[in-house]
Each structure stands twice: as structure tokens, then as C-alpha cells.
C-alpha angles and dihedrals in degrees: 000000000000113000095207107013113208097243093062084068083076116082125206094217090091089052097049089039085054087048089047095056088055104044115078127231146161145227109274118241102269106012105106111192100015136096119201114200133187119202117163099342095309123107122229122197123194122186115191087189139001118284099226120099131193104312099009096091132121127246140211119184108215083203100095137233099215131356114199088210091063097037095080142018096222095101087206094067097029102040113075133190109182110005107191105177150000132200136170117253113227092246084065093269129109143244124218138207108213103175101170084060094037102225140088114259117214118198132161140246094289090037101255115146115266104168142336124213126179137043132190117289141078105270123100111283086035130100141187106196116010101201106154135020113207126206096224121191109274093046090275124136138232123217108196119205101190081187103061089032095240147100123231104214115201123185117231082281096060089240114153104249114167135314134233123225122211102190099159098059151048100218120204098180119013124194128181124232129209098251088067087263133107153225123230138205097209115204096222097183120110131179086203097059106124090228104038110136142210128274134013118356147179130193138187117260112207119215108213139192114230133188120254085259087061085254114145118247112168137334118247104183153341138249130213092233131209139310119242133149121243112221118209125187129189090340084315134123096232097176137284140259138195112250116246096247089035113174117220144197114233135193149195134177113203134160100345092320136106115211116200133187140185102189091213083110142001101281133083128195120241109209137171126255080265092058093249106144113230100170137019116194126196151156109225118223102001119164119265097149111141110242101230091231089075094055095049090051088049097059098043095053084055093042083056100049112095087213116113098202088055093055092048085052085053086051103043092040119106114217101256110242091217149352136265104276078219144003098209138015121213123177112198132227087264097054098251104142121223131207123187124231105243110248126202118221094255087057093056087116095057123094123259123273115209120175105213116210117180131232096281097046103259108140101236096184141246136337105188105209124190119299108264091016112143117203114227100166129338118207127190096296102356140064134208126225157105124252117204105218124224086271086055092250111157107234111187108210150173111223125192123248126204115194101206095215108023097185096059089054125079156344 
């Protein structure tokens, strides 16, 4: 059997945006500025302009709640280098991915250490690269390595209690379900693929179901991948490297739905855990155009690098046409889906830009966060992540969210 038959590559999203476009319909009571569509059973939303209105937004305050490198003195449990993910325990504390240590950091409600487990190597209990935690059933969590290719799983007591393999496949993005199994975002992309081509590519990147033991079971969906240039010198595959403006496919798995994007506009699929699509959501004809300026700037970071393969990257580059409609895709404990602004690297400063759209599609607005916060999960009034300072310290914090108009949102 075919892991990835070839006829899976093709979605279904372009033949229900073609149905769309020929079914009529018309603008629902009440909802302003957005059209909900049905076309063979899948639901497309479109919004023409954000729902809130004065008083009706949604705030951050970059002020945070809680900030785990004030929260202690010991420098080994306080002081972080590459913090990769935070969850929320079920007894109200947090868990912490710290990569560059190796190892998963515990602390309490008021962030003080409770525990460590974890250290570099290849036995069990070791890592070599922490990318994601999972909340596992029984309150146990999962630890995933992508490099290794496992999951550490540790019961509510951080005890070490087994680990799942997944051989067959290198994940990107990995999500439990509740049957003990789990979906996959699979990186497809190979330098040592016989017919691999120069210059910019894109290929397709599958999302597959495996077995509780990692094993893989079917493929759902698939994803539009990620962008990354090819470099060929002298007829020779000399490496890769990511475009400056790379577009991305993104993914989420929340509640029994699988949420896809391919950042090449502003819309994103909703599916379920089987890969049917049930709602496609969308703003039509947003601006994506590319100000010249970054692309100037682009070129003249690559010209001043004394490099060469920078300045064959520079060569062999095509000027991107736009840019990704987003860089990350959340989706809250409420099922409000957010979508980040792209920033350039010269906008790294700026705050972050997140367009909110809530459970059924409609595009609410923009909540601003703090400028080089990463998201790493956003609750009801409160939202998980680490800010790099202007000295490029990670600080893991909790920042408060304030919904402007709680009884419009959720479930």
C-alpha cells in the first residue's frame, strides 16, 4: 500500500472554492460583513472586514502575569536558552520545554520549581531536541523529540512511563487523539530525492494518523508545505535555505478538528480527525502585496555577506510576489482561531499582530501582544509563551487576556 498515494495530493479546497463561486448565496441576518456559504456539504465563510466594533476588542497586557525568570534565585531552573513550549499542568502549574538544556522544567502556580526530568543523550529520559509538550489523557505528558523521532511520556507525577517511536515518519507538528493515537504533520522534503530540482520549491507536506505504538495508519490530508530555495552549484545540489519571505503550512488539532493552512492567503480549512473538510474560511482579496523596500533590504543583507553561498542564495532567489497571509496558527481553548501578522526581520521590534476569528469562521479583528512573543497556547483570559529581551534572553511568561465581549465568544 501506498503511503501517500498520489491522488491525495490533490485537495479538495480548489473544487469547493470553484462550487462556491457558483452557488449563491447571500449575506446571514446579523452577520454584517460575512457571507456563509454551503456547497456540497462544506461550509464556506467569507468576511469582507473585521466584526468588533469600538469597544468590542480584544486586549493583551504586555504587562505579565507571571514571568518564570523572576519567579526564583537558582539560575538552573530560572535562566533559559531555547524555550520551545509551555502548558498548563492540570493542578494550575506549568510545564516547560527548555531544548537548549535538554530537559522539561515543573513549577507551580506562582512559578516556583517543583521538579526537572530529562537531560541530552539517547536513553530513555534523554533528548536531543524538545520541540512540542502534549496534554495526554490521565493527566500524563508527552514530551516529543522530532529529532529522535519519539515521545517521553511522564505520568502527573513526572515519572518516566514508556516512550512511542515513530520510525516511519519525520513529524513537524504532532497532536494526540482521543483513541491513544495521533495526527502528524509529516516534512516530505528531502535533499536526497533523485529528482529534486533548483530554485524555489514547494512540496506537499502529508498529515497522517498513527497507532498509539507511532505506527502509520492512513493519511488524512495534506498540507501545502513549506517554501525553501534549492541551491545548485556547478550541476550540484549544494544545500537549501528558507526565503526570506517563506510561506508555510501550518496545523492544529482541537476538539475533534483538524485546522490546516497554507499562508499563501488569508483562509485557513477546518476538517475533521478523518481529513473531510467541513469549512473553509476565508477573506477574500486581502493585501498581501510585498513593499519594495523589503525586498531591497533583503538583497542587500545577502550582497554584504562574505558568504558565497549567501550570495548564490541571493542569485538563485526569486523575488517573492507576496507575502504569507500568516507565520503561526493557534487555535484557543475556546475554538477562536488565530492567525499571526507576517513580520519581516527588520520588524522584529514591532508587536505582534494576531487576526482573531471565532468558532464558526467570522473574522472578529486584532489583538496587538508584545513585540518577539512567541504563542505557545492561549486559554480563556490568559496566554502562554516565551519573549526574547533586547539582550535575546528567553523570558517564559503568562500574559492576561481580556475578551472585550465575553458573551459573543464561545461555546
Amino acid at each position: 500500500m501506498t503511503l501517500f498515494p498520489k491522488d491525495l495530493l490533490q485537495s479538495p479546497v480548489l473544487a469547493a472554492v470553484l462550487l462556491a463561486a457558483a452557488t449563491c448565496g447571500g449575506e446571514a441576518p446579523g452577520q454584517g460583513s460575512v457571507t456563509v456559504r454551503d456547497s456540497a456539504g462544506i461550509t464556506i465563510v467569507e468576511s469582507r472586514a473585521p466584526r468588533w466594533g469600538q469597544g468590542e476588542e480584544w486586549r493583551v497586557d504586555p504587562e505579565p502575569l507571571l514571568d518564570l525568570t523572576t519567579t526564583g534565585s537558582s539560575p538552573e531552573h530560572h535562566e533559559f536558552e531555547w524555550v520551545t513550549d509551555l502548558v498548563t499542568t492540570p493542578d494550575g502549574g506549568l510545564a516547560l520545554a527548555e531544548s537548549g538544556w535538554k530537559e522539561v522544567r515543573f513549577y507551580d502556580a506562582r512559578g516556583h520549581h517543583v521538579r526537572t526530568v530529562g537531560r541530552e543523550g539517547e536513553g530513555p529520559g534523554e533528548f536531543d531536541r524538545i520541540n512540542d509538550l502534549l496534554e495526554l489523557a490521565g493527566d500524563s505528558l508527552g514530551a516529543e523529540d522530532n529529532w529522535m523521532r519519539r515521545l517521553t511520556i511522564y505520568d502527573a507525577q513526572g515519572e518516566l512511563g514508556r516512550i512511542v517511536s515513530f520510525l516511519d515518519v519525520d513529524t513537524r507538528d504532532l497532536f494526540p487523539l482521543p483513541d491513544g493515537g495521533f495526527l502528524a504533520h509529516v516534512a516530505a522534503f528531502s535533499l536526497m530525492d533523485e529528482e529534486i530540482e533548483g530554485g524555489l520549491q514547494r512540496q506537499p507536506s502529508p498529515i497522517v494518523r498513527l497507532d498509539a505504538l507511532g505506527e502509520v495508519r492512513d493519511t488524512v490530508a495534506v498540507g501545502a508545505g513549506f517554501e525553501h530555495v534549492v541551491i545548485v552549484v556547478d550541476g550540484e545540489v549544494a544545500g537549501d535555505a528558507g526565503p526570506l519571505f517563506r510561506k508555510s503550512d501550518h496545523m492544529e488539532v482541537r476538539d475533534g478538528k483538524l485546522y490546516v493552512g497554507a499562508a499563501d492567503s488569508l483562509s485557513y480549512e477546518m476538517r475533521d480527525t478523518d481529513g473531510r473538510l467541513l469549512r473553509l474560511v476565508r477573506v477574500p482579496g486581502f493585501d498581501l502585496s510585498v513593499p519594495p523596500e523589503m525586498i531591497e533590504a533583503r538583497r542587500e543583507r545577502l550582497r554584504a555577506s562574505r558568504n558565497p553561498i549567501f550570495r548564490e542564495i541571493d542569485r538563485q532567489t526569486p523575488d517573492p510576489t507576496s507575502l504569507p497571509a500568516y507565520s503561526d496558527l493557534v487555535v484557543d481553548e475556546l475554538g477562536n482561531v488565530w492567525l499571526e501578522a507576517f513580520l519581516s526581520l527588520e520588524q522584529q521590534d514591532e508587536p505582534r499582530r494576531w487576526r482573531v476569528f471565532d468558532p464558526e469562521g467570522a473574522w472578529l479583528g486584532e489583538v496587538l501582544l508584545p513585540p518577539r512573543f512567541t504563542v505557545f497556547g492561549i486559554g480563556r483570559h490568559r496566554i502562554l509563551g516565551a519573549r526574547r529581551d533586547e539582550l535575546d534572553v528567553a523570558h517564559p511568561q503568562v500574559l492576561a487576556l481580556e475578551r472585550g465581549v465575553e458573551g459573543r465568544v464561545g461555546r
